[in-house]
N, C-alpha and C positions, 0 to 999 in steps of 0.2 A: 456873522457866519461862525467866529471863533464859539460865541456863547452859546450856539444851536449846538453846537457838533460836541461842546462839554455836556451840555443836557444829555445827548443823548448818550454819549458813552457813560455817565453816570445814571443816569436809567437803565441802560443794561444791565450795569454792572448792581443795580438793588433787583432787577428782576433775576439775575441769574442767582446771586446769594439768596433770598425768597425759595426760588425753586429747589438748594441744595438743603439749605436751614431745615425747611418745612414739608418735605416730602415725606411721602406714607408710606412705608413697608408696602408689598402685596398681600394682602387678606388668604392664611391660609388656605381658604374654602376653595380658593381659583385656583393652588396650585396641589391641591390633595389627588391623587389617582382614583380615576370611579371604575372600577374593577368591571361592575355592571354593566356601565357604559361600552367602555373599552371591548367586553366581551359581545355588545348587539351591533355594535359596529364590525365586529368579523364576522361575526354571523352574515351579517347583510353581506359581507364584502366577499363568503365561501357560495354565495348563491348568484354571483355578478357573473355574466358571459363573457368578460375581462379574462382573460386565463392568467394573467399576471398578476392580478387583482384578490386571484381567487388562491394564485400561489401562495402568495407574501400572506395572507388571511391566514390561509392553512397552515402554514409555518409558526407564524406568531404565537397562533395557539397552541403550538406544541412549547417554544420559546416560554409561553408565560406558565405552562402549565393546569391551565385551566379546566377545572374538572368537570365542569358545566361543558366542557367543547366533548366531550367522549362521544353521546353519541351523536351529533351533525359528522365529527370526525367518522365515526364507524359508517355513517350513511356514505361519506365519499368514499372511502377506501372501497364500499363494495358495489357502490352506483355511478362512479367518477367515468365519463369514454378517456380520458385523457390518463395515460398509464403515469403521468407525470407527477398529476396531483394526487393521484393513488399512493404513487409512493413518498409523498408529502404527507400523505395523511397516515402511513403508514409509522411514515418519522416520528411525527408530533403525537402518536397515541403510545410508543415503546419512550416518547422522553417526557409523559406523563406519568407512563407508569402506572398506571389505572390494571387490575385485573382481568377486564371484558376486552381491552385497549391491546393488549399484547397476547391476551387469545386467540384474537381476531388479528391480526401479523401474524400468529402462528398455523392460523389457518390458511391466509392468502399468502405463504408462502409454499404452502403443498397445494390448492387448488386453483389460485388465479387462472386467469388464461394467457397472460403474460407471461414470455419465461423471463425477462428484463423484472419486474414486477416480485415476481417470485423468489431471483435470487439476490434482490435487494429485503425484500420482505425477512429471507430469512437470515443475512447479517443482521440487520436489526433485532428481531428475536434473540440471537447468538448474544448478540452486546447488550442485549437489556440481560439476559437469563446470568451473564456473566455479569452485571451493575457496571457497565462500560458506557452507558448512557446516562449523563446528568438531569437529574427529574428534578431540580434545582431551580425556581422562578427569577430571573434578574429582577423580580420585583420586590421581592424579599429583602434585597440587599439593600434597598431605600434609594 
């Protein structure tokens, strides 16, 4: 019984040094950002009946910046029923900073039919025309 129970603790103990000695790094490739990716996945994720789903989407792409998101962005702000994601998408196109992006906040801050909508729209405008808005990608920073 003595000699089973040394085997086996000294087999642990060459598979555990084995596993520390000889272990792989992870392979670049699996931990590199696919921007692409990243960006069909909110896509999919600003067109889900999820309103939470479609929030956090919407955000994100203001978050990362993504110049590709402008116009699905522009689609929501001006086709959105939910004044909520409107003003989500109003966010993330004044913290892109895109030209067409903060025209269009400058507009559905005088014409929505929201007044909620409206007078979020035009803080925003206000804080981008002032550069009070970060157009800055946390993705940038590595």
């Amino acid at each position: 019984m003595k000699k089973l129970m040394l085997v086996l603790v000294v087999l642990t103990t060459v598979i555990l040094f084995n596993a520390i000695l000889y272990s792989q790094p992870v392979p670049k490739r699996l931990t590199q950002i696919n921007e692409n990716q990243i960006f069909e996945n909110l896509l999919i994720g600003t067109n889900s009946c999820n309103k939470g789903l479609c929030a956090s989407c919407v955000y994100m792409m203001g978050e990362l910046c993504c110049e590709k998101s402008v116009i699905p962005l522009l689609s929501i702000l001006h086709n959105a029923a939910c004044e909520e994601i409107r003003i989500l998408a109003a966010l993330s196109l004044c913290k892109i900073g895109d030209a067409r992006g903060v025209f269009a906040v400058k507009r559905s801050a005088m014409f929505d039919e929201s007044e909620r909508v409206k007078r979020l729209c035009d803080l925003f405008y206000r804080a981008t025309i002032a550069g009070k808005v970060p157009t800055k990608s946390f993705l940038e920073n590595g």
